[in-house]
C-alpha positions in Angstrom: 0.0 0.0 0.0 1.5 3.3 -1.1 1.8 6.0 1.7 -0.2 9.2 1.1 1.1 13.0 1.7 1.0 14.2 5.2 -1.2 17.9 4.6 0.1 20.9 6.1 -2.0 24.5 6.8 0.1 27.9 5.7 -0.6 31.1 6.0 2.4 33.2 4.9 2.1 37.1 5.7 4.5 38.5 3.1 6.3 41.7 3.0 8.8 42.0 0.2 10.4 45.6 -0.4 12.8 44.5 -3.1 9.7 43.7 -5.1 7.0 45.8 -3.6 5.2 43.0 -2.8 2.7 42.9 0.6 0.2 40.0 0.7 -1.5 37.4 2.7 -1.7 34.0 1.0 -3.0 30.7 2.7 -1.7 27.6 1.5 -2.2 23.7 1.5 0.7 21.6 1.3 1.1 18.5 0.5 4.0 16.8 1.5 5.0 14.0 0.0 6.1 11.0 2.0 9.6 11.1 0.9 9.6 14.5 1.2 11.8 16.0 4.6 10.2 19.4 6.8 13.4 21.3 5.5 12.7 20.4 1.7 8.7 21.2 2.5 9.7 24.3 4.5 12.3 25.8 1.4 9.2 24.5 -0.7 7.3 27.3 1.3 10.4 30.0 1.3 10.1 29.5 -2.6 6.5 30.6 -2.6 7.3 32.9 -0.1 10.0 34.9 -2.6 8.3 34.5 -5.3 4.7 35.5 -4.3 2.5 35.4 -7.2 -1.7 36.0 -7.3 -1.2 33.1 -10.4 1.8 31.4 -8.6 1.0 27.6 -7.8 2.8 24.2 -6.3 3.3 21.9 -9.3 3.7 17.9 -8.6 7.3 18.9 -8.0 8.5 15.4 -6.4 5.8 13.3 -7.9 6.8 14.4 -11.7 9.5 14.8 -14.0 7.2 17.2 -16.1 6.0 19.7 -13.3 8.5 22.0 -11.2 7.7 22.3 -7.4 5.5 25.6 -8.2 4.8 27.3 -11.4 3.1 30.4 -12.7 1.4 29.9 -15.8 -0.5 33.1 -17.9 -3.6 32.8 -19.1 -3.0 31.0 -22.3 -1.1 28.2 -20.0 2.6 29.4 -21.5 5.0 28.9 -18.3 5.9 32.2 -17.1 8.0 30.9 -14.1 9.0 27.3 -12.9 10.5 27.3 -9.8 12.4 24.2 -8.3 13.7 23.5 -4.7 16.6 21.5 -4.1 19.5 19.9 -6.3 17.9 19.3 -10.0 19.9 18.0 -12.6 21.1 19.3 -15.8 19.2 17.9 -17.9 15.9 18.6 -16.1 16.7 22.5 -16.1 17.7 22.5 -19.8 14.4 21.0 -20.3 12.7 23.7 -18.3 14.7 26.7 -19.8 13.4 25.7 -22.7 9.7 25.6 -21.4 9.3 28.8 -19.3 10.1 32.3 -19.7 12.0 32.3 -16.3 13.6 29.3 -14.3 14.5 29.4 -10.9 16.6 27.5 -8.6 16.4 27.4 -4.5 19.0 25.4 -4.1 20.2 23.8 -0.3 22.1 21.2 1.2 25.1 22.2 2.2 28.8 20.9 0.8 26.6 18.8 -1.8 24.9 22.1 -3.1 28.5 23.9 -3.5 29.2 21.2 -5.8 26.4 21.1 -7.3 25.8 25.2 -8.2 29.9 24.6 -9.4 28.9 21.9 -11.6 26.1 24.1 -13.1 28.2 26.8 -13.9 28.3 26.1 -17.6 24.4 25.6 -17.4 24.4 29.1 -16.1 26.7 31.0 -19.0 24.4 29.6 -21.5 21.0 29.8 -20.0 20.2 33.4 -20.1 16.3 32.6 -17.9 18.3 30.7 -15.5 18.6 32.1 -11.9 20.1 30.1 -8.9 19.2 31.4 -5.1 21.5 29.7 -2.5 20.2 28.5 1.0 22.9 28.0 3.4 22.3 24.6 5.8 22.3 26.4 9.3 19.3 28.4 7.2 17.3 25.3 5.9 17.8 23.5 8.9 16.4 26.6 11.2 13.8 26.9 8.5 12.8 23.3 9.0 12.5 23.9 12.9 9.4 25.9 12.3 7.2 23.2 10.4 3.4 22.7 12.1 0.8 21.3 10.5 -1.1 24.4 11.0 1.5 27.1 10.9 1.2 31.2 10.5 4.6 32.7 8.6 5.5 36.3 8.1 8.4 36.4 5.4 10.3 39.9 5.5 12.4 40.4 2.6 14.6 43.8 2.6 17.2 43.8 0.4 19.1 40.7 0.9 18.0 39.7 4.0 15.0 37.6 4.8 13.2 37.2 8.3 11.3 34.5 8.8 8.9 34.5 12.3 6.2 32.6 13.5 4.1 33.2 17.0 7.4 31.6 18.9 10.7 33.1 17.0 11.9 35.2 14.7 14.7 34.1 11.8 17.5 35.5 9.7 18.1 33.5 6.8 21.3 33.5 4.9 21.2 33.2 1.3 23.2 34.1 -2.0 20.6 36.0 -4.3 20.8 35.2 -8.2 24.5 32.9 -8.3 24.0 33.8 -12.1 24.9 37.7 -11.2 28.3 35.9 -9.6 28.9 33.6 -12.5 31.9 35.2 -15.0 
């Protein structure tokens, strides 16, 4: 018998000066059963940056053919697919070739630094392409505030994000567009 997704409650109270960007959006998320709080949680950051009216989780885990959330217009042309973790090459020429923009929260530490090296070349050439860097202290501290039924407010001032909840208040650490870094 296959395991089902565990559902989790979100509502993320968003205040993003870079973009102009203040809004309330309540979420259900389905995480998948392979699927660990930190991944779910930089699932949520994701949304959280890239706070949308149109923007929407996608299969992400569950499908080579869907990103972990998209934004589609209203002809269904991809205007943004967003993935979360380490994806491979292959699967983000695919999507640079689908959507207008791609991006990239990429975690995990040591693995990721190899990984964001190794896409270097992926970066030069893809000109939609944008990677955004988690440190682990910040995924992991990220991951600490997963509740089934959980109230966020993301603050994001120019490269510094604050993450609270009724309990604590985080600052994340994370590299903003690697592409900008890339020579």
């Amino acid at each position: 018998m296959a395991l089902k997704a565990t559902i989790f409650k979100a509502q993320l109270q968003i205040s993003d000066t870079n973009r102009h960007y203040y809004q309330t959006h309540t979420l259900t998320i389905a995480r998948h059963p392979s699927e660990t709080d930190e991944r779910m949680m930089v699932r949520i950051l994701a949304f959280a940056g890239q706070a949308h009216e149109a923007l929407l989780f996608g299969k992400g885990l569950s499908s080579d053919d869907e990103p972990d959330l998209w934004r589609k217009d209203l002809t269904g042309a991809i205007q943004e697919w967003i993935d979360v973790g380490l994806p491979d090459d292959k699967r983000l020429r695919r999507a640079c070739g689908r959507a207008q923009s791609v991006v990239v929260y990429s975690y995990g530490g040591s693995g990721a630094q190899i990984w964001r090296k190794d896409m270097g070349d992926l970066l030069k050439r893809s000109r939609n392409l944008k990677i955004h860097a988690i440190s682990q202290q910040a995924s992991q501290s990220l991951a600490l505030l997963a509740d089934r039924n959980m109230t966020l407010s993301f603050t994001f001032q120019d490269k510094e994000i604050w993450v609270s909840n009724e309990k604590q208040t985080l600052c994340l650490e994370m590299d903003w567009d690697i592409k900008n870094e890339t020579p």
